[in-house]
N, C-alpha and C positions, 0 to 999 in steps of 0.2 A: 504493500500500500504506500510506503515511502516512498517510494520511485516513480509513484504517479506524478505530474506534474501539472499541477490541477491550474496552475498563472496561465496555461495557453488557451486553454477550454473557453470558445465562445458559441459554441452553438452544439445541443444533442439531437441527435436524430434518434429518438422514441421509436420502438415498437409497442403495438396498441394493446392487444391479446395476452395477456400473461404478465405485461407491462404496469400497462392504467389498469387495466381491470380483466376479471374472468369473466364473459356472458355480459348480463346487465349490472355486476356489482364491481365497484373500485377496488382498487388493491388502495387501503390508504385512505387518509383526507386530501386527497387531489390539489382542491384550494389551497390547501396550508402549502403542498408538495412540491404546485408551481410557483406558490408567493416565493420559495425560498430560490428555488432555478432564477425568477426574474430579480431576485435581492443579487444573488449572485453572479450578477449581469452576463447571463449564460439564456441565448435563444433556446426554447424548443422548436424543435420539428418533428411534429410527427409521420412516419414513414410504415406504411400496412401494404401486405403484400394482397391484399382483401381489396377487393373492387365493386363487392356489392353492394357497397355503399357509396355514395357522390362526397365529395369534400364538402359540404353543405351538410349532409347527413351525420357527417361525423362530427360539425362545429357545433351544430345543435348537441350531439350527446356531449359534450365536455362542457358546454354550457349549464346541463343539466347538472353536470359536479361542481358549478360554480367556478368553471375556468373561460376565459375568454382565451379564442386561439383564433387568426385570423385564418382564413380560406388555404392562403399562399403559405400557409403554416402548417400542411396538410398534403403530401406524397403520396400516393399511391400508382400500382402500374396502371390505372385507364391516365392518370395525369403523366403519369411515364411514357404510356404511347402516345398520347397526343403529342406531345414535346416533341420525342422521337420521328414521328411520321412527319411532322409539319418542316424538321428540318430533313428530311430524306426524300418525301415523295411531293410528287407534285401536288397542285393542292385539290384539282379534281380524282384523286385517288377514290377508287371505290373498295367500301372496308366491310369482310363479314364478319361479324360479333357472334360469338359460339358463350355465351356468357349471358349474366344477368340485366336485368332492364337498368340497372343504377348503369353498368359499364356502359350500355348504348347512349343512354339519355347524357351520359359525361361528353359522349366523343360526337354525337350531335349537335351539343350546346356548344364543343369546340370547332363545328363548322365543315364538319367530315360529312361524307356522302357512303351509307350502310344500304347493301342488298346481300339479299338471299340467291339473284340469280348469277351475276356475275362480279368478280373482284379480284381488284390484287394482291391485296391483304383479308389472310383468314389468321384473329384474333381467337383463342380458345378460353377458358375463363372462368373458374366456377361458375356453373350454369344447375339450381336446384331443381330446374324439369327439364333436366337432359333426358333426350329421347333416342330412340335408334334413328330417327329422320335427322337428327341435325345432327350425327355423327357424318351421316350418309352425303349432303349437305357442304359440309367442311372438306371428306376426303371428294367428293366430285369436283370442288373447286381447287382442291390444293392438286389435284392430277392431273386440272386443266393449266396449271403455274401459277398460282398463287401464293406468295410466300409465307408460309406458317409461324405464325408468332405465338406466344403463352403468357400471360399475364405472370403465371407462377408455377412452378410446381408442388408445392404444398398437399401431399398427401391426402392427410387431415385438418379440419378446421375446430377452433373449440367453440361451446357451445354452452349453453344453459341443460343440455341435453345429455352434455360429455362430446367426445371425441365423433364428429363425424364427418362424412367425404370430403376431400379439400378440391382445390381447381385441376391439382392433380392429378385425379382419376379422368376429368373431360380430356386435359389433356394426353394422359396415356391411353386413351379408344382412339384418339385422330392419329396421332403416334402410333400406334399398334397396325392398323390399316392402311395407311398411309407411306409406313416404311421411312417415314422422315422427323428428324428433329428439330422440336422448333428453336425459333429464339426468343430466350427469356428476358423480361423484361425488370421482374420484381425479384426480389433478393432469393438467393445470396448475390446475384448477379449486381454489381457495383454502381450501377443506372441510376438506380433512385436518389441514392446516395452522393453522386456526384452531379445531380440535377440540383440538387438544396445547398450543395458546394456553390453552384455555379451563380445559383439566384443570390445566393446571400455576399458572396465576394471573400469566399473566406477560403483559405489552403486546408486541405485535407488533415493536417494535423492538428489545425483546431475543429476539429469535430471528433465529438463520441460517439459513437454508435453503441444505443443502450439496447438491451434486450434479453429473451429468457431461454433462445435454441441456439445451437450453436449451427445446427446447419444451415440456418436460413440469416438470422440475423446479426451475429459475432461474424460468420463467415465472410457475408456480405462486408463487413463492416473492415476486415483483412483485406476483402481486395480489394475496397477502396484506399485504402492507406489511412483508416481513423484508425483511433485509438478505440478500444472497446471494453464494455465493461457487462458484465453476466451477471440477472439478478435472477434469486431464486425464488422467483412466487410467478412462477409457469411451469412449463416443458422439462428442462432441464436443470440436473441437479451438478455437485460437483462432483459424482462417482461416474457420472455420465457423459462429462467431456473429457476424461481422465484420458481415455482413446485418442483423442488429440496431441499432434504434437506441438501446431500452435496454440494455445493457450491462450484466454480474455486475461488485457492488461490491468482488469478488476474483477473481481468477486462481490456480494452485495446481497445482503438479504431478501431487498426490494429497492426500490425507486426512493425513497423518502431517505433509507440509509444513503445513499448517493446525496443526494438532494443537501442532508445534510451536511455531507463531504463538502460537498460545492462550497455553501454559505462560510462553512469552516476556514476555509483555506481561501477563498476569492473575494467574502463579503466586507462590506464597506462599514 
């Protein structure tokens, strides 16, 4: 914990799910969690590899914990592909969404043109009424050359429920059929993370990447070049990354122990 060097730290990149909260309940008093993040003149960003929800959806829930977080303060892979696509493809691009109605309604309101008949981009994407048609769908267009892209691959997703299908299953039926790998957009994949790099003006060493798995979000967070810090009130324990040979530059019970690291060492 000594070696961390808490004076360069200006901006966290959050994961939401294990992070902020389980389901509908906080890990924490949220409010008090950010008062201290913003005492300790340290941005959040929150960064979810979850697309079922719009950036708007998710300002409202943090609102509801009594945090204010602005829109632009809010990552996810449908704002990862928009970003993405707007700088690669032309802007009449035709895009199919294999995903939920929040990821369509994002990349509409970003000015993208969606069909089911033809495209050159096929988005995969947690989708909760995945069907055999729109598997069928995806590999028709991706045979006919359309470049396959994945929001995430994410197994599992957590839930009030417990543990169930992540974006990852839609993506491995189009993968499976298809014969082809896509490209990913959302973590471990370094994208999102150097998207909130880019917005905020800041070098990769002043950001942390906080989070509770090591394969999707510590990971992420290594190759982007942050520092990273592993809290244990989600996914992973410390017996559990022990398999790793890189290792998170912190350990942490929760978010609030950080939190208070921060204030400790940065607060004015």
């Amino acid at each position: 914990m000594h070696s961390f060097d808490f004076s360069t730290v200006k901006a966290l990149f959050l994961d939401l799910d294990g992070v902020l909260w389980n389901g509908s309940e906080p890990i924490g008093d949220l409010k008090a969690i950010f008062q201290k993040i913003t005492q300790a003149g340290v941005v959040p960003i929150l960064g979810t590899n979850n697309s079922t929800r719009t950036p708007a959806s998710y300002q409202k829930k943090m609102a509801s914990f009594g945090v204010q977080i602005e829109q632009n303060q809010i990552i996810s892979p449908a704002v990862g592909a928009a970003i993405l696509f707007k700088e690669k493809l032309p802007a009449n691009v035709k895009i199919h969404v294999f995903g939920s109605s929040a990821l369509k309604e994002y990349l509409i309101s970003a000015g993208f043109i969606l069909s089911d008949e033809s495209a050159e981009i096929v988005l995969v994407s947690l989708d909760q009424d995945m069907t055999y048609k729109k598997v069928e769908t995806a590999k028709r267009l991706i045979d006919n050359g359309a470049v396959f892209y994945a929001t995430n691959l994410d197994p599992v997703l957590a839930s009030e429920r417990g543990w169930l299908p992540g974006g990852g299953v839609m993506v491995n039926a189009v993968e499976t059929c298809t014969q082809q790998k896509p490209i990913v957009i959302g973590k471990p994949e370094p994208l999102l993370i150097q998207i909130a790099q880019k917005q905020m003006g800041i070098k990769a060493a002043e950001m942390v990447a906080v989070g509770d798995r090591y394969d999707t979000d510590i990971l992420g967070g290594i190759r982007a070049g942050c520092r990273t810090v592993m809290v244990l009130s989600g996914v992973d324990s410390q017996e559990t990354i022990k398999i790793f040979d890189r290792q998170p530059d912190l350990v942490c019970q929760n978010l609030n122990e950080f939190a208070d690291l921060l204030l400790q060492h940065k607060g004015n």
